[in-house]
C-alpha positions in Angstrom: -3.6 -26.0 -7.9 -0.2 -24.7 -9.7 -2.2 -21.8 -11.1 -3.4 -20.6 -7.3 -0.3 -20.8 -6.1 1.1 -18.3 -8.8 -1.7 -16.2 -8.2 -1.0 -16.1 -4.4 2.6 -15.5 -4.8 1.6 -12.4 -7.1 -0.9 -11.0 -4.7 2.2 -11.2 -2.0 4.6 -9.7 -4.2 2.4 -6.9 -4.9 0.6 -6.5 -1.1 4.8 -6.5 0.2 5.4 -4.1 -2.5 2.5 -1.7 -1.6 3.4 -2.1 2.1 6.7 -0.5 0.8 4.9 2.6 -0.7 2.7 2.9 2.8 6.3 2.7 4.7 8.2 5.4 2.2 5.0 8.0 2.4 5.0 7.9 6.2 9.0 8.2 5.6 8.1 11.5 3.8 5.7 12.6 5.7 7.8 12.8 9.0 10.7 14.2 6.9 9.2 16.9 5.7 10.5 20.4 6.6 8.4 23.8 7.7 9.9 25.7 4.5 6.9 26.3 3.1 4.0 25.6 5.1 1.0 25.9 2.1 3.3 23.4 -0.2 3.9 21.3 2.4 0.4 21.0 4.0 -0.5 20.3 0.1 1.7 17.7 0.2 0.6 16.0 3.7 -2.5 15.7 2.4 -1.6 14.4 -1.7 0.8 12.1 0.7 -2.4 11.0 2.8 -4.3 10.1 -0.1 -2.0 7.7 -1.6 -1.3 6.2 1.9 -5.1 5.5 2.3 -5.4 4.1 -1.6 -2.2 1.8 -1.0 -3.8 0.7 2.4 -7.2 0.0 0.5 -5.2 -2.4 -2.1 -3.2 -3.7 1.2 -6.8 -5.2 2.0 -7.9 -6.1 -1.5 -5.0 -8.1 -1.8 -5.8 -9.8 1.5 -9.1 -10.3 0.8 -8.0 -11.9 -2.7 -5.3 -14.0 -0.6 -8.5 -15.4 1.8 -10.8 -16.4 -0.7 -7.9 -18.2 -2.5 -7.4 -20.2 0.6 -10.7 -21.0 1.2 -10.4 -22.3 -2.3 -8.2 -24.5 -2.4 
């Protein structure tokens, strides 16, 4: 049982810690300026992509945290 619960804890640590990254790419994303509109639509949509991969680990990590549950 001591061994799920450190697994559990981990997957929190690192879902709380990717819910970070999701919350500092929207952060960039609304403060970006209109400087450069090429660069920044560029950036938007590099921005996107780790926002979308961050949100896919989000729900691996939840998924992970189920089946644990359902384990024990």
């Amino acid at each position: 049982m001591p061994h799920y619960e450190q697994v559990r804890h981990a997957i929190s640590a690192r879902k709380h810690s990717l819910e970070s990254v999701v919350d500092g790419v929207k952060n960039r994303k609304n403060g970006m300026q209109d400087e450069n509109h090429e660069i920044e639509e560029k950036m938007i949509h590099r921005l996107n992509q780790i926002e979308a991969e961050a949100k896919d680990m989000i729900s691996y990590c939840e998924q992970t945290e189920s089946a644990l549950r359902r384990e024990i």
